[in-house]
Every structure is written in structure tokens, then in C-alpha cells.
N, C-alpha and C positions, 0 to 999 in steps of 0.2 A: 524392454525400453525403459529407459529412466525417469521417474518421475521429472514433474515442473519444479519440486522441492529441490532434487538432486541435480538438475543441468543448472537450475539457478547457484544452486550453494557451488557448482564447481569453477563459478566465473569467480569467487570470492579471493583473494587475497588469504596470506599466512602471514598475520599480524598479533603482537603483543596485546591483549584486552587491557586497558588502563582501570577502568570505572564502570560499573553499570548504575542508573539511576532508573526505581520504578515509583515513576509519579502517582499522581493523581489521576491525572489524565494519559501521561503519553510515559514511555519507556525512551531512556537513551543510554547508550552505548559509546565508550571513546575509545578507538583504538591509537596506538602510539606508531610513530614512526614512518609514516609523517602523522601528528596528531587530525584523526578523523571521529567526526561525530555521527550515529547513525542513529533513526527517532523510526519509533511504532507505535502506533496508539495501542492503548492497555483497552481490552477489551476485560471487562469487569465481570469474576466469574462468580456464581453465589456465594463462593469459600469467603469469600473479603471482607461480605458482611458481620461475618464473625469471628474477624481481628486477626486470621492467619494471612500469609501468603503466599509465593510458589514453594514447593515442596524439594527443591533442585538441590538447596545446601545453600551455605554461605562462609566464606564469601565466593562469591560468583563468581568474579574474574577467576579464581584460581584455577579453575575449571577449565580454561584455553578457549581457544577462538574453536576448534574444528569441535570440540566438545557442545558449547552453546550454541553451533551452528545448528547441531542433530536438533537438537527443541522446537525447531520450525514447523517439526510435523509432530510435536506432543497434541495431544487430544485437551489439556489445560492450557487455556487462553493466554495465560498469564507466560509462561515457559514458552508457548509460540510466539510471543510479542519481546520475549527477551532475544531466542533465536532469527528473528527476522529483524532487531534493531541491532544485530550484531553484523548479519550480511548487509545490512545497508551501510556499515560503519567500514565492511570491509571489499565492498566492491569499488572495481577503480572508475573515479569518472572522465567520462570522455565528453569533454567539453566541445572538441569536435560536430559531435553526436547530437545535441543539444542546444534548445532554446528559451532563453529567457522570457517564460511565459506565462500569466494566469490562463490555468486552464476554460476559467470560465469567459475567457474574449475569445478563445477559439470555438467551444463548444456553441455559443452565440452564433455564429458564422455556418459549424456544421448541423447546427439543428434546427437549422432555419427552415420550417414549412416540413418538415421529418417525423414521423412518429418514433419518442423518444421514450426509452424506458431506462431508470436510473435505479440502481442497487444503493441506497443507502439516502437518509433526506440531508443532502448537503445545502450550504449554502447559495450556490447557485442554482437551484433547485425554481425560484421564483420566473429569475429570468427566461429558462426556458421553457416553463409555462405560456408565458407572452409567447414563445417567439417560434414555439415548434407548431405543427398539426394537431400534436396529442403529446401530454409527458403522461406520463406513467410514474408513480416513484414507488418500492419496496423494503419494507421496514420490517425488522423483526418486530418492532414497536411503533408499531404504524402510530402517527399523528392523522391530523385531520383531513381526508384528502386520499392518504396513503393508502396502498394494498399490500395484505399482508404476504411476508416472503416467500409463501409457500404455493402463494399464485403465479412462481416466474416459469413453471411450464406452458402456461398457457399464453400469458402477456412478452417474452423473449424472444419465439420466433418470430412475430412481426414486428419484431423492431427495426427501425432502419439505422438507428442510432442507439449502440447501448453503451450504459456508464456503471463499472464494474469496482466498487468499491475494494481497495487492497488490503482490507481485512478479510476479505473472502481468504486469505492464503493462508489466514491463522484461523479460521475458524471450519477449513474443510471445505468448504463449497464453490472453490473457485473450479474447480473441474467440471463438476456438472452444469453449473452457470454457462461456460462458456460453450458450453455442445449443446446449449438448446438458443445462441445466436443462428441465423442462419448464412451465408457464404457471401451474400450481398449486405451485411451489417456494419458498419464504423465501428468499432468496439475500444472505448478509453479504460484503461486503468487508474483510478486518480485516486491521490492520498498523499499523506504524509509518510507513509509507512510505502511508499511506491518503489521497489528494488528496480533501478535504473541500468535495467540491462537487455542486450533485444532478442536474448532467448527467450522472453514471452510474445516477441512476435512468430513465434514458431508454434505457438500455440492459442493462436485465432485473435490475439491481441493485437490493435495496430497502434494506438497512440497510448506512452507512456506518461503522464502525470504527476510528477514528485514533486522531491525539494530536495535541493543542495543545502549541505549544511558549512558556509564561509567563517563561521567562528563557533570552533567547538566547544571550548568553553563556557562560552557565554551563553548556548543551547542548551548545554548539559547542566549550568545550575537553575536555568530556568524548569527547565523540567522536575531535579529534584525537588524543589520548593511548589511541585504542581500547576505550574503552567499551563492555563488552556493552548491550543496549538496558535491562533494568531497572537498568543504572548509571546511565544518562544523568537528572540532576537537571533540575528549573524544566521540566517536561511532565506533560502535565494528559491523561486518556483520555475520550474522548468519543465519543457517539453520535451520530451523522442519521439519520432516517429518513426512508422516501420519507411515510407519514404526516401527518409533522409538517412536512412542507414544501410549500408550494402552490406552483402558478405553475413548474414543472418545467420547464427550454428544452429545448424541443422542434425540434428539427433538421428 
């Protein structure tokens, strides 16, 4: 059976790579024709500290889309955050599919009175404190409050609501995260880095969390110049759900 890397990367488009930018903060990708922009947060590996970067070659683009696609499953963070800001750049959207939404007025809604456990301390992170039974949040670098990542066997099967941060895809752990949900779980995917596509509802995923990127441009030099993500201009936040989407490919 094919990996989640491989059904996701076959939804992708065979598109021209225009630019790769790796920020500060976030990675982005423009593909041409039609111009699309596609963003991954840089997950920061200890090589950085010491002035190198990914080891892939340069320049990047030259490389091809199906080329930088394979890096999604590199084991260097940096090379997974190029390869998944490239499938974002190159999946098509289906605006059909999709709703113009902050994930955090919906998750408000679904995590009302819920025991809630959250992969990653975002910024909606407060509200659902108030407003759940129980949050729970997992940090590799737990802050004050948090529990450390390596508690999610114990704290993920009782969750009734879980929020699955989409760097799990670059950093290896989104598979076993999602097999210790249990069958009665809501389970969100949210991020910036969120591939908007609903073969990960085929695999325990039901609400998708992105961002559309409406002016590629104007995202892609924010990011070169290290833009935090609510810097980054011309992106739109939206929702999928497994719901409102029929006909799910089924592997």
C-alpha cells in the first residue's frame, strides 16, 4: 500500500518550479503557469546553527517539481519543508471543497465541553482551554502547562477532539500520531504547511486547516525576507472537511 507521502504527492500537478525561498521562519515555493504559491514552516534543524543549509544543491528549482517533491520524506527537516512547500504549490484547489475559515471559530464550537488534546502550542491554544472539559497541548519544547511529546500514547486515545499539527508530515510522526486517535475522535489537521487535499481523510483525518495562497508574490517575498506567518500577505485560511467532500480516493 502506498504511503500518505506518496497518494498525497500523486494528487500534485506537473508544473514549472519558478523560485524557492527558505526564510526565517516559513519556506515557499512558486510554481508557474498558472503562478502558485505553496508555504511550509522551516522546522529548524541543529545544522543552521552553524551557518550551513540543506544539503540538496542549488539552485533548487533546477531540480524539477517531481524531484523536490521526493524530499518530503527526507529525514532533514529542512529538505521536507522544501518538498511539502512544493506539493502545496502544486496541488490544485478546489474551491468547491472549501471554506473560508479561521480554524479557531470552528474548533471553539467542536471543542466545547470535549477533552481536547493539541499536537503543537498554537495560538488558539488559550481559547480552548476556557471552553473544552480538558486541553491537553504536546510540545517538543513544552512551555508552561504543556506535556512533553513523547506522552501522546497515553494522552491521544482519550481524546474526543484531536489537533494534529502539519509538520508532523515533515518531521515523521504523523503516522503513528494518528493510530493512537481512537474511531470516535474529530481529528483537525491545521497549519500553514496544511496540503489541502482529502486523501488524508483516508487516513483517520477529518477536518483539513490551511491556507490559500491569492497573491503569490507578495507571500513569496515576504517569506524571503523572514516573515513570521501572520506577516505573510495575499493568504486566505480555509477549511475541508471530510463532510463536505464526497468521492474520497480510496487506496
Amino acid at each position: 500500500m502506498a504511503t500518505i507521502h506518496e497518494q498525497i504527492i500523486a494528487q500534485a500537478d506537473c508544473a514549472e518550479i519558478r523560485d524557492i525561498a527558505v526564510g526565517a521562519f516559513w519556506i515557499a515555493v512558486l510554481a508557474a503557469d498558472p503562478l502558485r504559491c505553496g508555504l511550509a514552516s522551516l522546522i529548524r534543524p541543529d545544522y543552521l546553527e552553524h551557518g550551513s543549509l540543506a544539503s540538496i544543491g542549488y539552485p533548487l528549482e533546477r531540480k524539477g517539481a517531481r524531484e523536490l517533491l521526493r524530499y518530503i520524506r527526507s529525514a532533514d527537516t529542512v529538505e521536507a519543508g522544501i518538498g511539502l512547500a512544493t506539493l502545496n504549490a502544486l496541488l490544485p484547489v478546489d474551491w468547491g471543497a472549501l471554506r473560508k475559515l479561521q480554524v479557531a471559530d470552528m474548533l471553539r464550537e467542536v471543542a466545547y465541553e470535549k477533552h481536547v488534546v493539541v499536537i503543537g502550542h498554537f495560538p488558539f491554544v488559550d481559547d480552548l482551554y476556557h471552553v473544552s472539559a480538558e486541553c491537553r497541548v504536546l510540545e517538543l519544547n513544552p512551555r508552561d502547562g504543556d506535556l512533553p511529546a513523547d506522552h501522546a500514547p497515553v494522552v491521544l486515545p482519550e481524546a474526543d477532539v484531536a489537533v494534529i499539527s502539519s509538520t508532523t508530515l515533515m518531521n515523521g510522526t504523523f503516522s503513528d500520531l494518528i493510530k493512537l486517535c481512537s474511531k470516535h475522535c474529530t481529528v483537525f489537521m491545521v497549519g500553514g504547511s496544511t496540503p489541502l487535499t482529502p486523501v488524508l481523510f483516508n487516513s483517520g483525518v477529518d477536518i483539513l486547516a490551511g491556507t490559500v495562497v491569492e497573491d503569490p508574490m507578495a507571500a513569496f517575498r515576504a517569506v524571503r525576507q523572514g516573515a513570521r506567518f501572520p506577516q505573510i500577505p495575499g493568504r486566505v485560511p480555509v477549511i475541508m472537511s471530510r463532510n463536505d467532500v464526497s468521492g474520497n480516493t480510496e487506496e
